[in-house]
C-alpha positions as CSV (number, residue, x, y, z in Angstrom):
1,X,0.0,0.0,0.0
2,X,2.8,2.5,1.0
3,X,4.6,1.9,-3.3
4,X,1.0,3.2,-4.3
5,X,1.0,6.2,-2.3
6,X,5.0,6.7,-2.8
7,X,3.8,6.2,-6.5
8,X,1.0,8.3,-6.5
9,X,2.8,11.3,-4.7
10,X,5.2,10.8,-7.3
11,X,2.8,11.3,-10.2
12,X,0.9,14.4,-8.5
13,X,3.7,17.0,-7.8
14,X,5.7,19.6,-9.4
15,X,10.0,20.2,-8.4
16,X,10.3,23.1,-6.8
17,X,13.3,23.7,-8.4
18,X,12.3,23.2,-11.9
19,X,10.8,27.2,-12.6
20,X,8.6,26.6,-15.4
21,X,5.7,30.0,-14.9
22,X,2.8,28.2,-13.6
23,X,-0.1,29.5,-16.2
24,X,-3.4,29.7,-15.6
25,X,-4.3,28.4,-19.1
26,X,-2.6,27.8,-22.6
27,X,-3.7,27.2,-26.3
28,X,-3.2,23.7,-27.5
29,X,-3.1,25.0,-30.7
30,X,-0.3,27.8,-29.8
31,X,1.9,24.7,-27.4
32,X,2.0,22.7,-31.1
33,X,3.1,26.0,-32.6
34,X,6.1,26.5,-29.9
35,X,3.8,28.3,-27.8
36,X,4.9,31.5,-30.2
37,X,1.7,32.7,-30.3
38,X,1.8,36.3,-28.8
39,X,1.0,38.0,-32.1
40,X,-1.2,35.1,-33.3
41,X,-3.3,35.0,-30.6
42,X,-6.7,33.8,-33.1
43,X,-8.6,31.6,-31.0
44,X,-10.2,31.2,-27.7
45,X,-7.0,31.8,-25.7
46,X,-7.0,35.1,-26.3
47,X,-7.4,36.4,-23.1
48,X,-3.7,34.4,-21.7
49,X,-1.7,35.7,-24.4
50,X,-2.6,39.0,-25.4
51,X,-5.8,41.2,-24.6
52,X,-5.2,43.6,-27.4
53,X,-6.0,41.1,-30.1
54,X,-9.6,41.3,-29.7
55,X,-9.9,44.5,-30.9
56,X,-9.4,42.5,-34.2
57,X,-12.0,40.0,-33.5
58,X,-13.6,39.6,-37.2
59,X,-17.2,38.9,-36.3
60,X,-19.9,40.5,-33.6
61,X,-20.4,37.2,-31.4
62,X,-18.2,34.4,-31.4
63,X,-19.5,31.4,-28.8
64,X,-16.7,28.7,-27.7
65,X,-19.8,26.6,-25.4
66,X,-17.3,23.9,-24.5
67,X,-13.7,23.9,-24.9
68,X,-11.7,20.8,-23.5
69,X,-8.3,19.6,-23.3
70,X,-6.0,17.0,-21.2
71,X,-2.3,16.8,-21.4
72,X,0.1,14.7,-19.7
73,X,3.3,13.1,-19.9
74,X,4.4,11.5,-23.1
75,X,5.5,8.1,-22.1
76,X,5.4,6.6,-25.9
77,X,8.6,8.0,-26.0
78,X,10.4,6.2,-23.1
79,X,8.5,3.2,-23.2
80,X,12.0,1.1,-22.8
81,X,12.0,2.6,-19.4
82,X,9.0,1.8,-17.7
83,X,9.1,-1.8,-19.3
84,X,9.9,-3.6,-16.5
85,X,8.4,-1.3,-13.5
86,X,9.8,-1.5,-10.4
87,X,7.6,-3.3,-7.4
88,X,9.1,-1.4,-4.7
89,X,9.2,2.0,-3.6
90,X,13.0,2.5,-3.6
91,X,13.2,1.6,-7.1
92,X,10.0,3.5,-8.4
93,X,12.0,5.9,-6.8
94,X,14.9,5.3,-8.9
95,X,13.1,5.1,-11.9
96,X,11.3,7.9,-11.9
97,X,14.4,10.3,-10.2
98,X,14.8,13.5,-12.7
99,X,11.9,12.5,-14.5
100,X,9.5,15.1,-15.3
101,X,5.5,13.7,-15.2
102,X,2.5,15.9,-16.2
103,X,-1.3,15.9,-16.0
104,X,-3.4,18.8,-16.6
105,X,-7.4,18.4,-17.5
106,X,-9.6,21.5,-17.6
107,X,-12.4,23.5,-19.9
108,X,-12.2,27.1,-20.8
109,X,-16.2,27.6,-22.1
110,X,-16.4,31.8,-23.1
111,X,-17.2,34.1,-26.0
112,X,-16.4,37.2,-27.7
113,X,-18.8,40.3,-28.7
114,X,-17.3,42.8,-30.6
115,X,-13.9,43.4,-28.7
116,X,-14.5,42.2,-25.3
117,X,-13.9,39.1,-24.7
118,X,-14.7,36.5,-21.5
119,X,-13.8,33.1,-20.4
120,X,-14.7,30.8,-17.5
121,X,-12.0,28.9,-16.4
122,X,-11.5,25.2,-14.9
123,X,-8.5,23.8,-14.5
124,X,-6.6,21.0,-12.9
125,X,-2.8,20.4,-13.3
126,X,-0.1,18.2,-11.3
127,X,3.8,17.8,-12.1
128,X,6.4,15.9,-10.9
129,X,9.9,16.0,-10.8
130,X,12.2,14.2,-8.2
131,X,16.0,14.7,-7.9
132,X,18.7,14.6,-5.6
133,X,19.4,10.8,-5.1
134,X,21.5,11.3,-1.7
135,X,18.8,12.9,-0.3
136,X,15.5,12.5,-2.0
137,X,13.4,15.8,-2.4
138,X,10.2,16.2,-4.3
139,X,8.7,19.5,-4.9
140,X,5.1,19.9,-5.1
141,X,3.2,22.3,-7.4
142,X,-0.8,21.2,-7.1
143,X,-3.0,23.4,-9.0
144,X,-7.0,23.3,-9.0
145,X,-7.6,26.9,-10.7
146,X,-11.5,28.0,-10.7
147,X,-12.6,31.6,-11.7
148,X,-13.1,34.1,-14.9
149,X,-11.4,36.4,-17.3
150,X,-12.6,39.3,-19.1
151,X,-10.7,42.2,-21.3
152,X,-11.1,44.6,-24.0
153,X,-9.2,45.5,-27.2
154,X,-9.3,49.0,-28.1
155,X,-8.3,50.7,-31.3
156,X,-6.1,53.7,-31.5
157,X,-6.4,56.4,-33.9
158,X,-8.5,56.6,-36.8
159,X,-7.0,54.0,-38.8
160,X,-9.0,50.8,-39.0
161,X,-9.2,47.3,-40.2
162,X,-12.1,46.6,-42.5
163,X,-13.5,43.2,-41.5
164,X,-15.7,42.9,-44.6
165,X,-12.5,43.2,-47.1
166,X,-10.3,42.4,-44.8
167,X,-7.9,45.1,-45.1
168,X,-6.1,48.2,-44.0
169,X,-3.7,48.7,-40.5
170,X,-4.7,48.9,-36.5
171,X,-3.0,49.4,-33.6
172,X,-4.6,48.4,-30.7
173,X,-4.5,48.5,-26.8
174,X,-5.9,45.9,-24.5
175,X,-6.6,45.6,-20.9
176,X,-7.7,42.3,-19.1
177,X,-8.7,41.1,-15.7
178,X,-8.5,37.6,-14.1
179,X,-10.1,36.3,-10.6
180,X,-8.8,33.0,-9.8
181,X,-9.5,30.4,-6.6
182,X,-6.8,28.1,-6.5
183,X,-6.3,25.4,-4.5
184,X,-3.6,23.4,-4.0
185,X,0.1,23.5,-2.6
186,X,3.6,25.0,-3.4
187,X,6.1,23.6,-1.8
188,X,9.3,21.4,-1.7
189,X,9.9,17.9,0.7
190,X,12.1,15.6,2.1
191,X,10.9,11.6,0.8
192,X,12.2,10.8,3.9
193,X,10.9,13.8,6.4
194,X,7.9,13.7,8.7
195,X,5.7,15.8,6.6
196,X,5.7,12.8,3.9
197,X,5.9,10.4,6.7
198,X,2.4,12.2,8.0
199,X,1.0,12.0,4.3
200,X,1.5,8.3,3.8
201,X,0.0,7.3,6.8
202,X,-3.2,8.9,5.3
203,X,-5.9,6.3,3.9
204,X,-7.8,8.9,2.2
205,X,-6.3,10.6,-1.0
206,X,-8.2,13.9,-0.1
207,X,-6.7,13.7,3.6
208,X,-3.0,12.7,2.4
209,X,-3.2,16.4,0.3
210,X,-4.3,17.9,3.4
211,X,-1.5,16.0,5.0
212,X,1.0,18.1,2.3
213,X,-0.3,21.5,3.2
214,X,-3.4,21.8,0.3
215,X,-4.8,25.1,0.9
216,X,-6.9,27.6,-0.8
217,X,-6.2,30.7,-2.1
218,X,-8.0,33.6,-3.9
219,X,-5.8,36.5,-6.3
220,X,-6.8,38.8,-9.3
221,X,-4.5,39.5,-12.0
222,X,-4.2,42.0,-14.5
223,X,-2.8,42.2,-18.2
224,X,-2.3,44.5,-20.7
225,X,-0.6,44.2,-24.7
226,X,-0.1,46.3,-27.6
227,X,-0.5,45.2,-31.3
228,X,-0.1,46.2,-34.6
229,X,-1.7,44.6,-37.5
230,X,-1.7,45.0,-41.3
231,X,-3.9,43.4,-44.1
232,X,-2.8,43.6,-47.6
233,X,-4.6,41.3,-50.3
234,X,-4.1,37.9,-49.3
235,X,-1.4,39.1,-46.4
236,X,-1.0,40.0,-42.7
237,X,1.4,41.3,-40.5
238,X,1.2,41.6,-36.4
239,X,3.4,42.8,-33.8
240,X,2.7,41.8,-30.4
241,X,3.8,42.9,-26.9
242,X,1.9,42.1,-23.7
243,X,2.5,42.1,-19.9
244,X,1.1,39.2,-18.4
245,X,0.7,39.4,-14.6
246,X,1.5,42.4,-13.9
247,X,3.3,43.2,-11.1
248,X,2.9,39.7,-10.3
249,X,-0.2,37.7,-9.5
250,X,-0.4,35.6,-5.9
251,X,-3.0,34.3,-4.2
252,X,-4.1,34.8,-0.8
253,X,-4.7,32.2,1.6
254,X,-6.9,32.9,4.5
255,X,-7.0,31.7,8.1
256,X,-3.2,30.4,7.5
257,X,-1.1,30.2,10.8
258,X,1.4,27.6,9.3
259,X,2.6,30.2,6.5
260,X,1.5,27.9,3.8
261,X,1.1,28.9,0.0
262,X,0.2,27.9,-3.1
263,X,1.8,28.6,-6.8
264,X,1.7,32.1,-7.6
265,X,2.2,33.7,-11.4
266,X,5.0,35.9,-12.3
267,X,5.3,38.9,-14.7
268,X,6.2,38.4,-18.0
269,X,6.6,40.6,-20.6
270,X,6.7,39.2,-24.4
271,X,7.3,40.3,-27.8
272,X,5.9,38.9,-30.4
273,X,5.7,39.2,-34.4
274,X,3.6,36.7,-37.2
275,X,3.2,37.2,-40.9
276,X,0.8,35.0,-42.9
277,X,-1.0,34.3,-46.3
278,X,-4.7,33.2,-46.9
279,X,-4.6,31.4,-50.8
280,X,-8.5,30.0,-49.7
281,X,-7.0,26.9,-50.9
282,X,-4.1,26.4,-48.4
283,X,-3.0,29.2,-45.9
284,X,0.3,29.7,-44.0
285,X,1.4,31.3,-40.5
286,X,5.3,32.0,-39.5
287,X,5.6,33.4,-35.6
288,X,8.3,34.2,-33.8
289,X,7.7,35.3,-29.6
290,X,11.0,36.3,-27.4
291,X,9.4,35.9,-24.0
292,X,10.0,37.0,-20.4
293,X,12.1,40.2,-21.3
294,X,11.7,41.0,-17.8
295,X,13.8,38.2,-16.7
296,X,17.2,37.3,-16.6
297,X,17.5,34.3,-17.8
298,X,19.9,32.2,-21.3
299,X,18.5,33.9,-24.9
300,X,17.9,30.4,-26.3
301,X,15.2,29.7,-23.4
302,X,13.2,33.1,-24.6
303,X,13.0,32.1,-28.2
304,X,10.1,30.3,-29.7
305,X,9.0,29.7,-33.1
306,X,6.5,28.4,-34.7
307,X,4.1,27.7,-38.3
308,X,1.0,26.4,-39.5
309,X,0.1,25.3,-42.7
310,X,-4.0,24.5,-43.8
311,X,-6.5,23.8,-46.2
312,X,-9.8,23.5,-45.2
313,X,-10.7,21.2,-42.6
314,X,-6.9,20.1,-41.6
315,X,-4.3,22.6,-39.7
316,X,-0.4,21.4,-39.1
317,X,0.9,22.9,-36.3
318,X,5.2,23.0,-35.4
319,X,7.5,24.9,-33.4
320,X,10.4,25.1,-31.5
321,X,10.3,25.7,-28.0
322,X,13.5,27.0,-26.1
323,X,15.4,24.2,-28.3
324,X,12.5,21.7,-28.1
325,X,10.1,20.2,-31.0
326,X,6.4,20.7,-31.0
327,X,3.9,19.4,-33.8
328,X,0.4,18.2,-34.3
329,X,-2.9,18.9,-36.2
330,X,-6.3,20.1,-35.7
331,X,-9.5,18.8,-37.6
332,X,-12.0,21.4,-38.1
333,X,-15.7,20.0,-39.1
334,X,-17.9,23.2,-38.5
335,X,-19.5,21.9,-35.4
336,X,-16.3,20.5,-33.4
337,X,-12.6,21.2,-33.6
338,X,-10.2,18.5,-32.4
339,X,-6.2,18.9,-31.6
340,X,-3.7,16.7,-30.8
341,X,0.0,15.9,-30.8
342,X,3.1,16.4,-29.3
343,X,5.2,19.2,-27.3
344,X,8.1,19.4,-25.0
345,X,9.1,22.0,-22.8
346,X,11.7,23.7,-20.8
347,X,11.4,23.4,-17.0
348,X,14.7,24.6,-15.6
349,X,16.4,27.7,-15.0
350,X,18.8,27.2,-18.4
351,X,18.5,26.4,-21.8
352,X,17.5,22.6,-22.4
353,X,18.7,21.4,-18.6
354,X,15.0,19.9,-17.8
355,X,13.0,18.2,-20.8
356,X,9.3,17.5,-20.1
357,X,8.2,15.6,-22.9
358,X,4.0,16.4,-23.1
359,X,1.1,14.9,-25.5
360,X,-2.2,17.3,-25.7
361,X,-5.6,16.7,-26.9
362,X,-8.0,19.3,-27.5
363,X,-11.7,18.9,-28.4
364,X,-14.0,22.0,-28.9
365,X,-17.9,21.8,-29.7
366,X,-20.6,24.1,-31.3
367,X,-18.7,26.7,-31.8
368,X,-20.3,29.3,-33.9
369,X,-19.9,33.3,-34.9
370,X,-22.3,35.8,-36.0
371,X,-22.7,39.1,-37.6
372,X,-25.8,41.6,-37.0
């Protein structure tokens, strides 16, 4: 009974030390595209990337009624090392030592009228990563996120895009609001200290989390971007540059005599350009994001790139994210979208020190737009 629960812990909870910003919410499509999506920024999402990009929302009311995704990590790539599964804790342990795992289900229902835009958001995520083999320590990042976000995209000036040819220049402001519950637990143990001793000699899941230091806490955050775009025949050019969590985002815990906390959401400020082509036939997007300007941290980790190429129905996504390989596709029939495929990302504090190798799959239903 205590492998399962050694096991379990193991594939709940995030390292401490690995620093990867623990978002609210990101596009599937945008994490097959390198996440460089600042200046894309196109789909339901908009709201986590960029707030300024719905003042070039194309019709009056779009409607996303159901948005769903689940993530986790992708073991089809080290199958050879889980063949033969340890049966005891010590060499679960072992096994699974420096080995990021990921699981992350949630919905993000919302809509867009005119250039305000709103989303409900549900989330659940859990990480792992365990190092140190002298002296075991597993850091814990638990996230249950509940709560809304709303913004507004505002044009500057007098120049204007014209949705109905499709054409001209804009450049817009944005401003965005998020209120988030989130419960869960931040935090960084010993394998072989009393807190996990206390945790394990819980029968109930829901008590061992408890046991761990779960607690709730409630934060708002605030965005804001710039963007400029340009439409010229068959061609479009954006520049991108948002703040995300500004000034920082954390989350309050109330009634909390033992100090405890859960993850918080820094500032990041990103830059972000994307040029594409429509043929009607086929259609192409190149993006480019340098993220966390703000932060000191190795150039290669701040660069992302990314592409699609379509016709209609089928989307391929790729991109490279801080030296690591995205790609995947996305069906569109009208009433229901579906993506899936593959991404890694970048969890340490330097370029490619911690892989975390990540499938995603993405279904949304009924969505629909309309014009007055």
């Amino acid at each position: 009974m205590k492998f399962w629960k050694i096991l379990f812990l193991l594939l709940l909870s995030f390292k401490a030390l690995a620093f990867d910003n623990p978002y609210i919410l990101r596009s599937p499509k945008a994490l097959l595209m390198g996440d460089a999506f600042t200046a894309v920024n196109d789909d339901e999402y908009t709201l986590f990337y960029n707030p300024a990009s719905l003042a070039r929302h194309k019709a009056d009311l779009t409607l996303y009624p159901f948005s769903g995704h689940l993530s986790g990590t992708n073991v089809l790539s080290d199958m050879d090392k889980f063949k033969d599964f340890p049966k005891t804790a010590v060499g679960a342990a072992d096994l699974l030592m420096d080995y990021p795992v990921h699981a992350s289900a949630g919905v993000a229902p919302g809509f867009k009228i005119f250039n305000v835009g709103v989303t409900f958001i549900a989330n659940e995520s859990y990480d792992a990563l365990l190092r140190n083999k002298a002296h075991p320590m597993l850091g814990l990042d638990i996230r249950s996120d509940k709560g809304v976000a709303f913004g507004m995209g505002l044009p500057l000036g007098s120049s204007r895009l014209n949705k109905k040819t499709l054409s001209g220049s804009q450049t817009s402001v944005g401003l965005s609001a998020k209120y988030i519950e989130r419960t869960g637990v931040s935090d960084r143990l010993s394998l072989t200290g009393p807190t996990m001793g206390r945790a394990l000699g819980q029968e109930e899941i829901d008590e061992l989390l408890k046991s761990l230091g779960r607690v709730k806490g409630i934060g708002w955050g605030f965005d804001a971007g710039m963007e400029h775009v340009a439409r010229f025949a068959n061609t479009q050019f954006v520049m991108g540059l948002s703040a995300l969590d500004i000034g920082g985002t954390e989350y309050k815990v109330q009634e909390n005599p033992e100090n405890l906390k859960v993850s918080g959401n820094r500032q990041q400020v990103n830059l972000g350009m994307a040029v594409g082509q429509d043929f009607k036939i086929f259609h192409y997007i190149l993006s480019a994001d340098v993220r966390a300007l703000n932060e000191q941290m190795d150039f290669g980790k701040r660069v992302r790139l990314g592409g699609q190429l379509g016709i209609p129905g089928i989307t391929l996504m790729a991109g490279l994210n801080s030296g690591y390989y995205s790609y995947g596709a996305q069906l569109n029939l009208g009433f229901m979208r579906l993506t899936g495929g593959f991404y890694d990302l970048e969890l340490g504090s330097k370029y490619q020190q911690i892989k975390s190798r990540r499938f995603i799959v993405y279904l949304s239903l009924f969505d629909f737009s309309f014009d007055a």
